[in-house]
C-alpha positions in Angstrom: -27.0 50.9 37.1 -29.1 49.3 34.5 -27.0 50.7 32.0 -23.7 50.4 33.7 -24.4 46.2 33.2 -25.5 46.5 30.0 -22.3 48.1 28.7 -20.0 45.7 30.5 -22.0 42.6 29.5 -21.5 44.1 25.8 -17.7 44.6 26.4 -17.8 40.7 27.6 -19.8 39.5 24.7 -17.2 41.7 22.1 -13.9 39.9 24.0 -15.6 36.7 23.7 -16.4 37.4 19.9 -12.8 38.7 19.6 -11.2 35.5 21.3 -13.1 33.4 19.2 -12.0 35.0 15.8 -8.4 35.4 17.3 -8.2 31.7 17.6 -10.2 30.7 14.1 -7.6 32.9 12.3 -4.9 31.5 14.2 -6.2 27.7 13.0 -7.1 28.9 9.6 -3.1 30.5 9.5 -1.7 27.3 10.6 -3.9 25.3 7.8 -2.7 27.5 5.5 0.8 27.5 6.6 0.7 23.2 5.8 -1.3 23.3 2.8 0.1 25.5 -0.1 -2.4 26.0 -3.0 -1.0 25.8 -6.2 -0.4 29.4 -7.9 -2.3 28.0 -10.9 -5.2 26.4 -8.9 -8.8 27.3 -10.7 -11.3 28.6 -8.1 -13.6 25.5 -9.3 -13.6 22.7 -11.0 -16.3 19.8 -12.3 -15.4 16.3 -11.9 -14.8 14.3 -14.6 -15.3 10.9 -15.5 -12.0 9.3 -14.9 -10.6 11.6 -12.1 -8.7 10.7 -9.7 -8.8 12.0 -5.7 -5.2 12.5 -6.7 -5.6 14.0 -9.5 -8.1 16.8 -8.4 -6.0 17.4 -5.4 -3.4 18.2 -7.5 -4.8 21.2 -9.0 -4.9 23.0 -5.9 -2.6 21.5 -3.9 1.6 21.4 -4.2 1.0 17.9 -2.0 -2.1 16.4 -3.2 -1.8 13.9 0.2 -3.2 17.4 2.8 -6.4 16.9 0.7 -8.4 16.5 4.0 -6.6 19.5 5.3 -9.1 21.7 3.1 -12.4 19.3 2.3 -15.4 20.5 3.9 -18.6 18.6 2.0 -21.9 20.4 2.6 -23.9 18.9 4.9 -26.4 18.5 2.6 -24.4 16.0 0.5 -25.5 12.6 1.3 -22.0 11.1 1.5 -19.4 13.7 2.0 -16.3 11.1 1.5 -17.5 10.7 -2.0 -17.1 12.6 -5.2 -18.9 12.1 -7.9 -18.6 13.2 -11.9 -20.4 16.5 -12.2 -19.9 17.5 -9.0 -18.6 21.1 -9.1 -15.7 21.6 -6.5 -14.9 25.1 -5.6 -12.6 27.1 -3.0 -15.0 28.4 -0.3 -13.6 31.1 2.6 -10.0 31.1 3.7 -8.7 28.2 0.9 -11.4 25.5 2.1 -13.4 23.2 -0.4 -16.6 23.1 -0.8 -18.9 20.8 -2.8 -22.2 21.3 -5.0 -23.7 18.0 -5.6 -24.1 17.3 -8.9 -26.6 14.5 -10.7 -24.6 11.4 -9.0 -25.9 8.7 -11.7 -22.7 7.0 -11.6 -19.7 5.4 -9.5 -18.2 7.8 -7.5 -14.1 8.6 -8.5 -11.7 6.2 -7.4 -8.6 7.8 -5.1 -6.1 6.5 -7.8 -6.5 4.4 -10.9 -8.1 1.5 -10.5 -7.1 -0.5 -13.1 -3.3 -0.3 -11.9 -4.4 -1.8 -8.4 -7.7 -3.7 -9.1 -5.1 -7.2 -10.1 -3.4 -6.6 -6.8 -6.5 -5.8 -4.6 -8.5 -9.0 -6.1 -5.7 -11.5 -6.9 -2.8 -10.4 -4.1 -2.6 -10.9 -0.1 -0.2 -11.6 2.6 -0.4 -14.5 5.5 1.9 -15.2 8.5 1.9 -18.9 6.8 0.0 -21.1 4.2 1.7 -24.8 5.7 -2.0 -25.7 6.9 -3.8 -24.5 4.1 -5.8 -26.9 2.4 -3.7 -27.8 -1.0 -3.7 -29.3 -4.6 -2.6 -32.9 -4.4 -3.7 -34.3 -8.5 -5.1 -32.8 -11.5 -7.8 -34.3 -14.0 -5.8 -37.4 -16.0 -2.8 -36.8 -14.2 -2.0 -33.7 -15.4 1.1 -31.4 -14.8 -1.1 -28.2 -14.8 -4.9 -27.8 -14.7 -7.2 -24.9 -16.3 -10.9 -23.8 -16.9 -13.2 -26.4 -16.8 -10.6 -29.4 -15.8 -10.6 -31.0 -12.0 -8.5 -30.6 -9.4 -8.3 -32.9 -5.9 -7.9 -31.3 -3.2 -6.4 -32.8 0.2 -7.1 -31.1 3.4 -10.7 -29.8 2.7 -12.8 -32.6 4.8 -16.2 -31.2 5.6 -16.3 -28.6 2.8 -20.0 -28.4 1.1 -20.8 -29.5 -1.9 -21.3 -26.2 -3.8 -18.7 -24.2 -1.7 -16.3 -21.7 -4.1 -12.4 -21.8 -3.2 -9.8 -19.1 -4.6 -6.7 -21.3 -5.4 -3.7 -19.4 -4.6 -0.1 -19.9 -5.0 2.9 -18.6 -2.4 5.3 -16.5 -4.8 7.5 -14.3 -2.5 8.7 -14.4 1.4 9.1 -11.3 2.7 11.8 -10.8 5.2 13.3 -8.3 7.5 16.8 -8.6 9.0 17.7 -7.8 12.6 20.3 -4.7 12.7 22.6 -6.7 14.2 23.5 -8.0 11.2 25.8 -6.6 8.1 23.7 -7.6 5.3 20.6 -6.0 3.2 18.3 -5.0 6.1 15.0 -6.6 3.4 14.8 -9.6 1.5 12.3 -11.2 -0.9 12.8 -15.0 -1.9 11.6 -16.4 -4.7 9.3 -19.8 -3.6 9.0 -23.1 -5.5 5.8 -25.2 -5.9 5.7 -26.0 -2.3 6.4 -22.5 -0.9 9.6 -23.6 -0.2 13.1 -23.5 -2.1 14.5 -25.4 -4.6 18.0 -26.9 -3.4 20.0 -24.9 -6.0 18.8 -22.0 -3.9 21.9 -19.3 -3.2 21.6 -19.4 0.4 19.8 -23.1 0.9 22.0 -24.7 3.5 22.6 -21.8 5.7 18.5 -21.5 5.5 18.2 -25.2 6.7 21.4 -25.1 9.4 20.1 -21.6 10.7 16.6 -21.1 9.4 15.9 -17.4 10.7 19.6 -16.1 10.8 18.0 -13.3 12.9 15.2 -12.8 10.4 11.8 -11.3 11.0 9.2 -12.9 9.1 7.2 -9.9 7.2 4.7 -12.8 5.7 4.3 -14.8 2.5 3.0 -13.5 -0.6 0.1 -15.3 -2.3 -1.0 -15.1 -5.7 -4.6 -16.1 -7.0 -4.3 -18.0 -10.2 -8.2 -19.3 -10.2 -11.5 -20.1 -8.4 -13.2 -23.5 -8.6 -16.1 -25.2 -7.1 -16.3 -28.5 -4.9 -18.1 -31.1 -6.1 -17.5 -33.9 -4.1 -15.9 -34.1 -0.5 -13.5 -36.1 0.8 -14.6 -40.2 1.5 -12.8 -41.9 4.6 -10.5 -39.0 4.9 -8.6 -41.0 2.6 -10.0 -39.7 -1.2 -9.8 -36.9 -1.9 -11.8 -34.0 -2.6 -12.9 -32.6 -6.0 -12.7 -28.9 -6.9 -14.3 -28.0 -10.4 -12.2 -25.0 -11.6 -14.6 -22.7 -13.3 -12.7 -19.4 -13.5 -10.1 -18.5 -15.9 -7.2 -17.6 -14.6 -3.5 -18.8 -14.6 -3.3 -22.9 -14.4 -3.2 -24.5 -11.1 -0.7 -27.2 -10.3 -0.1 -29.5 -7.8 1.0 -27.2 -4.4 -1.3 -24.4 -5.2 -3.3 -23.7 -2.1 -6.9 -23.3 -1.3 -8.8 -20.5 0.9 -12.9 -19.7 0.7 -13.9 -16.5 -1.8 -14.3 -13.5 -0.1 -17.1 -11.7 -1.8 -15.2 -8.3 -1.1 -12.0 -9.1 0.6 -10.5 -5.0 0.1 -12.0 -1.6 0.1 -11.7 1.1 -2.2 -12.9 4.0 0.1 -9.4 6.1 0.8 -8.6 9.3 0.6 -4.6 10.6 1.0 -3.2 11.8 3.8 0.6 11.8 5.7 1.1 8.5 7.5 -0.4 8.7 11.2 2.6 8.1 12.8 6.5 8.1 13.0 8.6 5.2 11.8 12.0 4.7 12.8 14.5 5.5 9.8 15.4 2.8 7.3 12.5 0.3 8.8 9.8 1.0 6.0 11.1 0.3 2.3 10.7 -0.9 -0.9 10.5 -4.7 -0.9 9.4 -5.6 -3.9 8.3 -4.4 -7.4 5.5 -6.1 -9.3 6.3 -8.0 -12.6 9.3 -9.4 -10.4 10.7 -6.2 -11.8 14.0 -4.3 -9.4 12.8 -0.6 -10.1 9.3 1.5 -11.4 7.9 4.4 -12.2 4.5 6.0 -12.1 1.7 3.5 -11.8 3.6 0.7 -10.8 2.9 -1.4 -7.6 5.5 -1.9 -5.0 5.1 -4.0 -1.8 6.6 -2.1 1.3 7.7 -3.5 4.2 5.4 -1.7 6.9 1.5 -2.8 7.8 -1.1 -2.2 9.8 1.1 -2.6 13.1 3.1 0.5 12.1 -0.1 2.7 11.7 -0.5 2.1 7.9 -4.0 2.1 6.6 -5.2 2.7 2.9 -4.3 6.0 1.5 -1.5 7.2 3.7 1.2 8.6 1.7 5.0 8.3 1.5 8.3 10.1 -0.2 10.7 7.6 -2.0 14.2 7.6 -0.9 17.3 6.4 -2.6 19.6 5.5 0.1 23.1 8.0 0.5 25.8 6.0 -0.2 28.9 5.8 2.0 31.8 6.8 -0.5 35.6 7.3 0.3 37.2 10.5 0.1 39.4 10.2 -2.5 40.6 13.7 -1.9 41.9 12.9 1.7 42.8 9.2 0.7 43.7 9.4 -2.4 42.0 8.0 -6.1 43.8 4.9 -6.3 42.1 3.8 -2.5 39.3 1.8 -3.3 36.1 1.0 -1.3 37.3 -1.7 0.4 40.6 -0.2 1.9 39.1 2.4 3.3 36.7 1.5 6.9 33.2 2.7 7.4 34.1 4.7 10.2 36.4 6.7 7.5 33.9 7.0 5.1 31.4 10.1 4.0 27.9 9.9 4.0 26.3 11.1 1.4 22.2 12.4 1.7 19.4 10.7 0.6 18.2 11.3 -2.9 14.2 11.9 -3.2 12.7 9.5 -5.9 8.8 10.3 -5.5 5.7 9.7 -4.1 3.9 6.2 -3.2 0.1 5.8 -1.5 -0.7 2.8 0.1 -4.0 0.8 -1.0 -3.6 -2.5 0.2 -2.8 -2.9 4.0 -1.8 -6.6 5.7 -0.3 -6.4 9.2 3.3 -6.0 8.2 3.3 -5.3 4.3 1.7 -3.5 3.0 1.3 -2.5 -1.4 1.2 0.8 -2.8 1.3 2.5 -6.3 3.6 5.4 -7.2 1.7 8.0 -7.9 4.7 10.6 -9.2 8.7 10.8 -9.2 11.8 12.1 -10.7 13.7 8.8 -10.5 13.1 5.4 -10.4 12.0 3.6 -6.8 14.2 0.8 -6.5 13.6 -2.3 -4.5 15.4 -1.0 -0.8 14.6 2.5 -1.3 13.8 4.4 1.7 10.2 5.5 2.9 9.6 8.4 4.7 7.0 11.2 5.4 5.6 12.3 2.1 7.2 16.2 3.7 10.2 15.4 4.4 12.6 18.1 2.7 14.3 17.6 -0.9 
């Protein structure tokens, strides 16, 4: 009987054993289905100074952005988000990464290159409005524009501390994004004035002052640190008013620029890729803007996109670039000498969307967000499509 027990209790014990493996192969099958190592991957590698996360996931991945797909730190490492130079990376069992901790006297590798962000991450963010923000009324003797060294009053900072640092910043873009009701360009950047406003000579100036939203969502306004500065004296009767010593070199101030206290670390650099963590309807999330006021860019450039924090979007989630299909007339059916606008929509053909590249976010506000381009084929104009980083091309 004794033995009877025994030898079921073993058969139970095997079926459990064989369920287990059943479903770890079954996981480790569907991992490998997602992630595709590269034919050329090396079986290790050493991280070296000036890697990028990218850049080692792109030796032995086809999309560096499944990284966490196949990183499995030892447990021994003392932070297993962070690689270091000399670490040694190798593949483990069944296409997973492993880590042996190297001598970790230095920084640990940024996700992408830092000195193509670092200007956007310090100098760059994104506010739902700036109207009650403490601004530059008068500059030292009168001046037009104020540097290094030079004063600066300030109106709107009563009960700021003597000895208290202020970023000065200056609203450079409004960020738009039109309801689909409408029949023009679903995004829109303007270009702002001293005041954060627009100049009268502005294209669409009046309509903006009869109809000021035209079925616009605000996406935020764009500010742009051009220095730092130190008050020195605070306001008197809530009539004089305050001085801010500008002691950082920068871009000059002028009169408009506005005022917001330093943030000793107002970003993080801890990110690692991966696909976005959820769905966004088509044609809401794309290019707004390129930096250097620039219409189209290439690897390493910034672009400002026109989905945040409320669509899911945190640091390091990954995108594909999308030139839009056009809608062209069938000349064959209609004839060469019909031109676009003879022919209705309705009548048109749509053409598919052409893939561009790659973008990862590393700057998140709650509806913009910026990211840097980290490969493509094309340029990423402003209005390009994002979508998910595997959608088919």
């Amino acid at each position: 009987m004794d033995a009877m027990l025994e030898r079921a209790s073993k058969v139970h014990r095997t079926a459990g054993v064989l369920k287990i493996a059943a479903v770890a192969l079954l996981t480790i099958a569907t991992c490998s289905a997602a992630v595709e190592m590269r034919g050329d991957h090396p079986d290790s590698y050493v991280v070296q100074r000036g890697d990028t996360l990218w850049d080692i996931a792109g030796r032995f991945l086809k999309r560096p952005w499944l990284w966490p797909e196949i990183w499995q730190a030892n447990p021994q490492v003392r932070n297993p988000h962070l690689i270091y130079p000399g670490d040694v990376l190798s593949l483990a069992y069944l296409d997973r990464m492993a880590v042996q901790e190297g001598p970790r006297n230095g920084a640990p590798i940024d996700a992408i290159p830092l000195a193509a962000v670092e200007p956007f991450l310090k100098n760059l963010r994104v506010v739902d409005e700036f109207e009650q923000m403490p601004y530059v009324v008068g500059l030292e003797d009168d001046r037009l524009r104020g540097s290094e060294g030079q004063v600066a009053y300030i109106r709107g900072l009563a009960g700021a501390p003597v000895g208290q640092r202020f970023a000065v910043l200056r609203p450079t873009e409004r960020f738009t994004h039109l309801d689909r009701t409408q029949c023009c360009d679903l995004f829109h950047k303007d270009d702002l004035d001293f005041r954060g406003g627009h100049d009268i000579d502005y294209p669409n100036y009046w309509t903006n002052v009869v109809t000021p939203d035209k079925g616009n969502e605000l996406l935020g306004y764009e500010l742009m640190q051009v220095g730092a500065g130190t008050v020195t004296r605070g306001e008197v009767g809530g009539i004089q008013a305050s001085t801010l010593l500008l002691d950082q070199q920068g871009r000059e101030v002028r009169i408009g620029d506005r005022l917001v206290p330093v943030d000793a670390q107002p970003y993080d650099l801890q990110f690692i890729p991966h696909p976005p963590h959820q769905q966004t309807e088509y044609g809401r999330a794309r290019i707004l803007a390129v930096a250097d006021m620039l219409s189209a860019g290439g690897p390493h450039d910034v672009v400002a996109l026109s989905i945040g924090r409320r669509e899911g979007v945190d640091n390091g989630t990954v995108f594909s670039i999308w030139r839009t299909g056009s809608n062209a007339v069938d000349k064959v059916e209609y004839g060469a000498e019909r031109s676009e606008d003879t022919v209705p929509l309705s009548s048109k053909v749509r053409l598919p969307d052409e893939y561009a590249g790659h973008v990862m976010v590393f700057r998140t506000f709650d509806k913009v967000s910026y990211g840097l381009v980290m490969d493509s084929i094309k340029p990423s104009r402003v209005g390009y499509q994002l979508k998910h980083p595997d959608a088919p091309y």
